[in-house]
C-alpha positions as CSV (number, residue, x, y, z in Angstrom):
1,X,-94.8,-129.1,149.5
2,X,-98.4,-129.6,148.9
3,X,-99.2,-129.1,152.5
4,X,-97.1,-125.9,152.8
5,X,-99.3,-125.0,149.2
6,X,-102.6,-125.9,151.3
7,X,-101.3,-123.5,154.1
8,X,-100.4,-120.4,151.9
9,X,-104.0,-120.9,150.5
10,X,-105.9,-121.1,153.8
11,X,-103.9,-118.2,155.3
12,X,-104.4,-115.8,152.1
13,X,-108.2,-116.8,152.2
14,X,-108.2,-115.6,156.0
15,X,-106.5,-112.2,155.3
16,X,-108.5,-111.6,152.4
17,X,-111.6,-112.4,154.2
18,X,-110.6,-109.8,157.5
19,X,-109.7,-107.2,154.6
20,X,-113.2,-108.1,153.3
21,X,-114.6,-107.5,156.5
22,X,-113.1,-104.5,157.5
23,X,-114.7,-103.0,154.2
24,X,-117.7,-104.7,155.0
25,X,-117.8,-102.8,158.5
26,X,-116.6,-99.5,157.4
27,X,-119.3,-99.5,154.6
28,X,-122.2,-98.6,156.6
29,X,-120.8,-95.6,158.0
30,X,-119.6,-94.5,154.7
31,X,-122.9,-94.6,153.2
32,X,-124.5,-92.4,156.2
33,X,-122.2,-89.7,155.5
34,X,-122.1,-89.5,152.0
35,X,-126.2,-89.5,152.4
36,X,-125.7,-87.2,154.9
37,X,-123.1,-85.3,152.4
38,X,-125.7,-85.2,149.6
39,X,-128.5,-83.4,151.5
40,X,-126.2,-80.9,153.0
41,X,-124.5,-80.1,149.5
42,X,-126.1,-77.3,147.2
43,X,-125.4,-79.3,144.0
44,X,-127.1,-82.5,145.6
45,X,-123.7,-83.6,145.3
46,X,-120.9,-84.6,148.3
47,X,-118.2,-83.2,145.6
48,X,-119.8,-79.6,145.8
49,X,-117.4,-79.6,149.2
50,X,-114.5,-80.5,147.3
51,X,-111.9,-77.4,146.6
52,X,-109.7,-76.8,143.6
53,X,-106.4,-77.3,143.9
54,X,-104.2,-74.5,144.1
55,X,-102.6,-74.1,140.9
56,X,-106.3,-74.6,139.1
57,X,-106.4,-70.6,138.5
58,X,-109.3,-71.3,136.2
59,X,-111.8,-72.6,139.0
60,X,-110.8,-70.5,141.8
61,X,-113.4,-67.9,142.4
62,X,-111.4,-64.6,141.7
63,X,-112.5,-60.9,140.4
64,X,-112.6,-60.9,136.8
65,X,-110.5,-57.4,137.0
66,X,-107.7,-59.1,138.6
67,X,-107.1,-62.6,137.0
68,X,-104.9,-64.4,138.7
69,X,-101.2,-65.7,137.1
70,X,-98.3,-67.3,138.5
71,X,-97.0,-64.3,138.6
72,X,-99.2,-62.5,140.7
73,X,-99.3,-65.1,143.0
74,X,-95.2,-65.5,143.5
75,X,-95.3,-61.6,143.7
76,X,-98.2,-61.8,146.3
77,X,-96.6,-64.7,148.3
78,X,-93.4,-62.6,149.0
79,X,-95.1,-59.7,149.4
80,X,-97.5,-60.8,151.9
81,X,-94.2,-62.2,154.0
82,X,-92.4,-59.5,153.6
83,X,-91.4,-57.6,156.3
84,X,-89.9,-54.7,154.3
85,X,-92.9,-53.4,153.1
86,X,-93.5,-52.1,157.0
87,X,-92.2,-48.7,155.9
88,X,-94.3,-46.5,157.7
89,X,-95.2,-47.3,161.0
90,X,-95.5,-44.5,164.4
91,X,-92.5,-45.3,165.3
92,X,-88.9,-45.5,163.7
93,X,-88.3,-49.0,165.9
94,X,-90.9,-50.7,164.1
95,X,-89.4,-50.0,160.4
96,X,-89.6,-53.5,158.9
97,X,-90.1,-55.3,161.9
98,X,-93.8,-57.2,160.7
99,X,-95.6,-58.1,157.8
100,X,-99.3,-59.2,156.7
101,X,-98.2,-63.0,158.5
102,X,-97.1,-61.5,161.6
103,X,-101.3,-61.6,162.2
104,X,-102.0,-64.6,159.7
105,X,-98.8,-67.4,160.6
106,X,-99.1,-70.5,159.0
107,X,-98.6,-72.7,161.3
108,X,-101.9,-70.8,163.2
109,X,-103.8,-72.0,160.6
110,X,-102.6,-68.4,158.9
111,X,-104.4,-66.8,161.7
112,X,-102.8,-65.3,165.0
113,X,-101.1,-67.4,167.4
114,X,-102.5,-65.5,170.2
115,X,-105.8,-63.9,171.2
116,X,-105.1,-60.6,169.5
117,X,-103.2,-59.9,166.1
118,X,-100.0,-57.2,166.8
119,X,-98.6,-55.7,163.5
120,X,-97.0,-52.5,163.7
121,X,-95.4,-51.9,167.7
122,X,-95.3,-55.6,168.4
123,X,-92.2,-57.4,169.2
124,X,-91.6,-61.4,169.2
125,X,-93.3,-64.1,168.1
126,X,-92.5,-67.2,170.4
127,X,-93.4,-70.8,169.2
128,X,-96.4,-70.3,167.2
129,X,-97.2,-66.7,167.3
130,X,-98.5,-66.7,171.1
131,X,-95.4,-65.1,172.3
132,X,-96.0,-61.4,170.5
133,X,-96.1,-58.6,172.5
134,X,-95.8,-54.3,173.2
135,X,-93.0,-52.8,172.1
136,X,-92.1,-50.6,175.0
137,X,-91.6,-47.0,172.9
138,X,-95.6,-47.2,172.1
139,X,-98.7,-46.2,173.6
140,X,-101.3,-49.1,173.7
141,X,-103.3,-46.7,171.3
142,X,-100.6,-46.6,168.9
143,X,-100.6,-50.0,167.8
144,X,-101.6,-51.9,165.1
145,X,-104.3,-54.1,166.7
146,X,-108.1,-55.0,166.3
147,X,-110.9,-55.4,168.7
148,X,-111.2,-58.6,167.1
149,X,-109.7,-61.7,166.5
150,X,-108.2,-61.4,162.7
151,X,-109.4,-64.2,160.8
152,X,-108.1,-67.1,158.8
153,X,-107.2,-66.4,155.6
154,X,-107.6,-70.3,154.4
155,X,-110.1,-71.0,151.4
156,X,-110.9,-66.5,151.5
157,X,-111.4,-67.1,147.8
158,X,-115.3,-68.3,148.9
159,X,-115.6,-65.2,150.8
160,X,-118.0,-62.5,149.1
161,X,-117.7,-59.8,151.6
162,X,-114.2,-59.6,154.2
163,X,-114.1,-59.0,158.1
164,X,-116.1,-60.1,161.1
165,X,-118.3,-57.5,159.4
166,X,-118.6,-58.1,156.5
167,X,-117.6,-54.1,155.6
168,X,-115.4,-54.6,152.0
169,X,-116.4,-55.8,149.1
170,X,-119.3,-53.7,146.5
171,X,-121.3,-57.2,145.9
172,X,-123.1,-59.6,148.1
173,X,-124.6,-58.6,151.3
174,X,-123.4,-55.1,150.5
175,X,-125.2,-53.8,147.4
176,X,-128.0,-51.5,148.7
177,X,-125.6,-50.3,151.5
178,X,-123.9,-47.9,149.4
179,X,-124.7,-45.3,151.8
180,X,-122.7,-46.4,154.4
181,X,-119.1,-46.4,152.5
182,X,-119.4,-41.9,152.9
183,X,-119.2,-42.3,156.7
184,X,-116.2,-44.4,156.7
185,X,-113.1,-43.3,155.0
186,X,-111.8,-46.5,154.5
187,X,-114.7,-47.6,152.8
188,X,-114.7,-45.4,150.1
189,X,-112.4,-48.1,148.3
190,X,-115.9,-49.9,147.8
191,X,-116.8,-47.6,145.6
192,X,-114.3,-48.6,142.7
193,X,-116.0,-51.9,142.6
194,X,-113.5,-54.7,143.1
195,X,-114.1,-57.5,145.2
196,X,-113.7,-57.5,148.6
197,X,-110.3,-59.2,149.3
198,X,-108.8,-56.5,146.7
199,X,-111.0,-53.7,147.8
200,X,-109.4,-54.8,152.1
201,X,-106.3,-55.2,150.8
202,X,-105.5,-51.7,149.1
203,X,-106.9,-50.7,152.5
204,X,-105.4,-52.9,154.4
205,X,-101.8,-51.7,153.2
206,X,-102.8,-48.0,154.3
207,X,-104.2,-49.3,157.7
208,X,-101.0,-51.8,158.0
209,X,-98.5,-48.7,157.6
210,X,-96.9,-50.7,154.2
211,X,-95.5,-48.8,151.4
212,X,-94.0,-50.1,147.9
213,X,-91.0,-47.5,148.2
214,X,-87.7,-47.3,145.4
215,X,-85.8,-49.4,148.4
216,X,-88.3,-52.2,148.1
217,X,-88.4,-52.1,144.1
218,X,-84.1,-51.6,144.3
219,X,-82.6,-52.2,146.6
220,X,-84.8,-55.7,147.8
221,X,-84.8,-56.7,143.6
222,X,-88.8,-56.5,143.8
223,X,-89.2,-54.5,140.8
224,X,-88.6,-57.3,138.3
225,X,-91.5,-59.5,139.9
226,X,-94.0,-56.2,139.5
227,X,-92.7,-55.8,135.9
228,X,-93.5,-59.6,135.6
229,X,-97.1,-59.5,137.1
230,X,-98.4,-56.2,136.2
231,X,-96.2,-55.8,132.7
232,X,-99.6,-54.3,130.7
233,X,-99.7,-51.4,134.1
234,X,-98.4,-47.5,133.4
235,X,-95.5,-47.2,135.6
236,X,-97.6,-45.0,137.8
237,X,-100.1,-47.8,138.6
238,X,-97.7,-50.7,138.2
239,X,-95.1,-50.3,141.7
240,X,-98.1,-49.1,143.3
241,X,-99.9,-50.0,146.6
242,X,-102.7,-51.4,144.2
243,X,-100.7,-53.8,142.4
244,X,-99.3,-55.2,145.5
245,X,-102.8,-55.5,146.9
246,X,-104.2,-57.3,143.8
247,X,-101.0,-59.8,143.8
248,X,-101.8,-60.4,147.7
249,X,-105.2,-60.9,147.1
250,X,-104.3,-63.5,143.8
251,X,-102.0,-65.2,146.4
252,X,-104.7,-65.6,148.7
253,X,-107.4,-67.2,146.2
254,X,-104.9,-70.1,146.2
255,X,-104.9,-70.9,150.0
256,X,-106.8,-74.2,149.3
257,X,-106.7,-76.7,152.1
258,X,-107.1,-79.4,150.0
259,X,-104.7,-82.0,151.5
260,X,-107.0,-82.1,154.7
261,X,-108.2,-85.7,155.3
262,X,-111.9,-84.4,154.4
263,X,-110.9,-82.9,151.4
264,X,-109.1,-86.2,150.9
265,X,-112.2,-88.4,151.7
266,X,-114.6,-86.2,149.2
267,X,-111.8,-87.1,146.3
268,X,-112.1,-91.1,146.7
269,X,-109.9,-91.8,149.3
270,X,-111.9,-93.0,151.8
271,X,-109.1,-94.4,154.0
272,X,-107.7,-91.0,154.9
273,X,-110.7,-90.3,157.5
274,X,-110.6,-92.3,160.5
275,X,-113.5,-93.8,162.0
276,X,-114.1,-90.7,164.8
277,X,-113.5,-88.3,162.5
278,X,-116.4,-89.8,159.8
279,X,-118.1,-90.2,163.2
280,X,-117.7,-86.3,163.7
281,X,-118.4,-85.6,160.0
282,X,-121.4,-87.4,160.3
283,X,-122.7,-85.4,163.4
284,X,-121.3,-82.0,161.7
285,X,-123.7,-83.2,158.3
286,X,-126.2,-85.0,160.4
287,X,-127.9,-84.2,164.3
288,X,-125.9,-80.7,164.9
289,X,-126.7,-79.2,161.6
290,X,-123.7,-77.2,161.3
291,X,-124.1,-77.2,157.7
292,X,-126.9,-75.1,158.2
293,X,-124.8,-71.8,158.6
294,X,-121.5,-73.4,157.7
295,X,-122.6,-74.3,154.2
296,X,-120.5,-73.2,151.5
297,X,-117.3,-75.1,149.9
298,X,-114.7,-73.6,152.3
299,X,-117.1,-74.8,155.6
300,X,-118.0,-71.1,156.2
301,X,-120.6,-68.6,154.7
302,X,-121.8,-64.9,153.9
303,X,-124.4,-65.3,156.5
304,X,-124.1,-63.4,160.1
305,X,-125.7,-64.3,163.5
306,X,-125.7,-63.3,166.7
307,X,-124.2,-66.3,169.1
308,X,-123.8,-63.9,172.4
309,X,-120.0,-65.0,173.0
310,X,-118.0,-62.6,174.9
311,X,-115.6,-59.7,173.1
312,X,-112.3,-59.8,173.0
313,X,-111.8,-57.2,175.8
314,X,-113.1,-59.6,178.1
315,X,-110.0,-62.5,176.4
316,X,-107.4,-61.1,179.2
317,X,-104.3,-59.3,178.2
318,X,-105.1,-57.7,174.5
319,X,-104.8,-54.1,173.8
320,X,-106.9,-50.8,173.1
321,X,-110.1,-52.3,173.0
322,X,-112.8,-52.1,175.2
323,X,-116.5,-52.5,176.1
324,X,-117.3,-49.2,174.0
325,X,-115.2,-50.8,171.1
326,X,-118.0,-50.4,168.2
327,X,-116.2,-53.9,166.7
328,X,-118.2,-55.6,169.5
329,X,-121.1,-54.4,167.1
330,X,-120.5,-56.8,164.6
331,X,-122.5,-56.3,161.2
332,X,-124.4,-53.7,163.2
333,X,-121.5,-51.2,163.4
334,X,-121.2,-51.6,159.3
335,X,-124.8,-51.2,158.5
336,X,-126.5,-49.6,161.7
337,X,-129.6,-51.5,161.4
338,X,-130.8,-52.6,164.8
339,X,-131.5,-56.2,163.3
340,X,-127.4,-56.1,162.7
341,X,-126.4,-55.9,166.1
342,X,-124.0,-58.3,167.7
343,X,-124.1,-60.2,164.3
344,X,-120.9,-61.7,163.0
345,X,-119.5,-63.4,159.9
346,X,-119.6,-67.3,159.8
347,X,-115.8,-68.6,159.4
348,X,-114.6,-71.4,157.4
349,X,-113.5,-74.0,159.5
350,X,-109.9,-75.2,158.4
351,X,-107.0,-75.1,160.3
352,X,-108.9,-74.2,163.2
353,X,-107.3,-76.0,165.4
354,X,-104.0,-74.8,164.7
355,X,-104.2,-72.3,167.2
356,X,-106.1,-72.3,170.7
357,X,-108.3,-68.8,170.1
358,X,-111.9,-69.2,168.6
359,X,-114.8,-66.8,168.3
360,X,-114.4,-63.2,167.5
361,X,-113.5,-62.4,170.9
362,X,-111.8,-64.9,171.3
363,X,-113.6,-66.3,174.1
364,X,-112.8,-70.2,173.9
365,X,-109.4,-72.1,173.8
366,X,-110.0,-75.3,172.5
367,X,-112.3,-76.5,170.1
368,X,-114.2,-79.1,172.6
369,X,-115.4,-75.6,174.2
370,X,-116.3,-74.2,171.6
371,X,-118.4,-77.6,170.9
372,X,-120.1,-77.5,174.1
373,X,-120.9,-74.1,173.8
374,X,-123.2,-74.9,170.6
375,X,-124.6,-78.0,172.4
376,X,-125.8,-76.0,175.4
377,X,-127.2,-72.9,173.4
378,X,-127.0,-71.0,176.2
379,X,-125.4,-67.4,175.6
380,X,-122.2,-66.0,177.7
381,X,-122.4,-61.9,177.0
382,X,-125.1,-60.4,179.1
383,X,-124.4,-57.3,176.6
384,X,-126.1,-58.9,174.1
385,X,-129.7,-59.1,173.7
386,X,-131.8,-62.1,173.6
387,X,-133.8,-61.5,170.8
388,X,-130.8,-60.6,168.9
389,X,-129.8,-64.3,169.5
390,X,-129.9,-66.7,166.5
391,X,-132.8,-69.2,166.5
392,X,-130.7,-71.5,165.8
393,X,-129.0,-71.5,168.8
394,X,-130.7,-73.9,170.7
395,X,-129.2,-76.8,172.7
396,X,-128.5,-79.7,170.2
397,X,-128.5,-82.8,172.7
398,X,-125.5,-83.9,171.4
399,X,-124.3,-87.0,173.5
400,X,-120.4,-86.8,174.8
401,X,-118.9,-89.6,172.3
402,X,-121.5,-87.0,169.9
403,X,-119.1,-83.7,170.7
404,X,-115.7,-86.1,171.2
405,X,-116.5,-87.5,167.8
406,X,-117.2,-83.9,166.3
407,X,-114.7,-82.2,168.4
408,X,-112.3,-84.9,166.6
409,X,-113.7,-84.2,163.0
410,X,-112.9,-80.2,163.4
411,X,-109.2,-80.4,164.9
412,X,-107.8,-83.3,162.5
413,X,-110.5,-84.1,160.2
414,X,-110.6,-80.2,158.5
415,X,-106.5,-79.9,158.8
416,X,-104.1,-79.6,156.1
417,X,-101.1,-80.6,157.4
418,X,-98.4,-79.0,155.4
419,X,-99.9,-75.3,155.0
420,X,-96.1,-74.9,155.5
421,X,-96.3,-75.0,151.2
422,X,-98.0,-71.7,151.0
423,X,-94.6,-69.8,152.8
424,X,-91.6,-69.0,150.8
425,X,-88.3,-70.0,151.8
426,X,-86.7,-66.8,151.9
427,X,-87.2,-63.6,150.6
428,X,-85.5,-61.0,148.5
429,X,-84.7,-58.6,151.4
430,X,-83.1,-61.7,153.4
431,X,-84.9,-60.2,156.0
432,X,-86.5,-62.5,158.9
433,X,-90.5,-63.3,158.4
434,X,-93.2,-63.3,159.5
435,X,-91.4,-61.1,162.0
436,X,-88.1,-58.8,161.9
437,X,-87.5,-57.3,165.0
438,X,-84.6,-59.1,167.3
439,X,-86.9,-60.9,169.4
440,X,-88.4,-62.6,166.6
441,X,-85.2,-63.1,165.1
442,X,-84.1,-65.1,167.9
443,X,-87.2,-67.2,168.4
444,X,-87.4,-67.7,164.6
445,X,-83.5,-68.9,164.2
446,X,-83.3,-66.2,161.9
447,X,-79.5,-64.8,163.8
């Protein structure tokens, strides 16, 4: 017995010293990054990077004209899925076929699943949003498409001014450009002063061919959740396309992707990053500087540059866009300063590797590309003009373990993993999301 005792000593003293070790080893590179962490953060702080949780209504930046409530953000959730709200679109066919997800799916990392966004005249959906397509009774012109790549809407809370652009929103990079909003119809919503994701989303409803019509309210049960959110309206304001688009827009603030292992790691839990991915971190906060531009909470920023990648006429098979589009502009086309040209909006990073389309042409397919592309600073689009080029687009010298390592911190290290929480299970139409039409309804499971 006392030799079995001696045994179950000497064996616990061996685990706890590998445990011991293993901390020991993993300290070292924990330290770097949280240095690394503390210089990148704006609060001197690695918690600056950590975002609120998604039901903390309190700390989640938001326009103090449009608080947000659990109300408005159930109302916004369904809305934003709902498929019935497609009332108006150029053809009959198209009647609540899409929705605002049929561009922003979840499980794209609430982007497209292809290279272009299809709303109104698209038809199917596939696996993950790749498979949407034409439908045949419209003219390429007649669709609902950019001549960009629609962005993510994860962690848009952190975003001052909305788009590629940076067109909507009356604050930030836009006050002084007041000017601008009378030669652009649909930015004379700037001038009521709401922040940008309301000001693009009472827009975007008119542009998306959406209506709040007495079938919606009625005959889908809707009007109970706008008396719930908007019970202080006039009945004139309260079922209109405003109130949906502030409810959207509340729903949106709270697209936090706060279960990604980063996110995770920055809270104390310093197991949920693997080695390669606080590798990658490390390079991300340390030798490639990505910080520099991608410096806010969410991983993005306000800030534009001009990286020369190609547009997204030159991505293959997308629709009605071309070398003339004034989208391949970027900030230019908004402000028409010369300094603007070519310029676009930094994106967060999130979720980016949910689906294979990056850039705002998108010109790369996988993230390693796109992580070559900023280690060999050398621009693709001989449309764009050298000096317009950022200055810090250089080559970085990154090693290849270097862009494995940070090419590993982007795709896994940045994802949430269950952004399937932010969809609702069904919705008061019954009708199929993020998609209606039968093709989708097929490759959803929706028949």
């Amino acid at each position: 017995m006392r030799i079995n005792w001696l045994y179950t000593i000497l064996f616990a003293g061996i685990f706890i010293a590998c445990d011991n070790d293993k901390v020991y080893l993993d300290q070292p590179l924990d330290l770097q990054l949280e240095s690394a962490l503390s210089k990148a953060s704006e609060t001197g702080d690695p918690s600056f990077f950590i975002l609120p949780d998604s039901k903390d209504y309190q700390n989640i930046p938001q326009d103090p004209q449009n608080r947000i409530t659990g109300a408005k953000v159930r109302l916004g959730n369904l809305l934003f899925f709902e498929t019935g709200i497609a009332n108006d679109p150029t053809h009959p066919d198209a009647k609540g076929t899409y929705s605002c997800a049929s561009c922003h799916v979840p499980s794209a990392g609430f982007r497209p699943g292809a290279a272009q966004g299809v709303a109104d005249g698209g038809i199917g959906f596939g696996e993950n949003g790749e498979g949407r397509d034409k439908l045949s009774v419209y003219e390429e012109w007649e669709l609902d498409v950019q001549g960009v790549r629609p962005l993510s809407v994860l962690n848009v809370a952190f975003v001052e001014n909305t788009t590629w652009n940076g067109r909507f929103g009356s604050t930030g990079v836009n006050v002084g450009t007041e000017d601008r909003w009378e030669l652009d119809h649909a930015l004379e919503v700037n001038k009521q002063g709401f922040s940008a994701l309301e000001t693009q989303n009472m827009e975007g409803l008119e542009v998306h061919r959406m209506d709040i019509t007495e079938e919606v309210l009625d005959d889908f049960g809707y009007r109970t959740y706008f008396d719930a959110a908007f019970g202080d309206w006039s009945a004139d304001e309260r079922y209109s396309k405003k109130a949906a688009a502030f409810a959207i827009s509340a729903y949106l603030r709270t697209l936090m992707t706060n279960k990604a292992p980063f996110q995770e790691y920055l809270k104390g839990e310093k197991h949920k990053m693997t080695e390669q991915e606080k590798r990658g971190a490390l390079v991300f906060f340390g030798k490639a500087k990505c910080y520099h531009c991608h410096k806010d909470k969410n991983l993005g920023s306000n800030d534009f540059y001009a990286l020369g990648v190609n547009d997204l006429y030159q991505a293959g098979r997308v629709f009605d866009t071309s070398a003339d589009d004034p989208r391949n502009l970027g900030r230019g086309e908004y402000s028409g300063k010369t300094e603007d040209m070519f310029k676009f909006k930094i994106p967060q990073l999130y979720n980016m590797g949910d689906a294979p389309f990056y850039f705002h042409g998108s010109s790369k397919t996988d993230l390693r590309s796109v992580v070559e592309y900023f280690n060999d600073g050398i621009p693709e689009n001989p449309n764009v003009p050298q000096d317009q080029i950022a200055r810090q687009f250089r080559p970085l010298n990154m090693t290849d373990q270097e862009m494995e390592d940070l090419t590993v911190f982007l795709e896994t290290g940045l994802r949430d993993p269950d952004l399937n929480r932010f969809a609702p299970t069904s919705l008061p139409s019954g009708n199929c999301f993020p998609n209606n039409d039968a093709d989708s309804r097929n490759e959803l499971g929706c028949n």
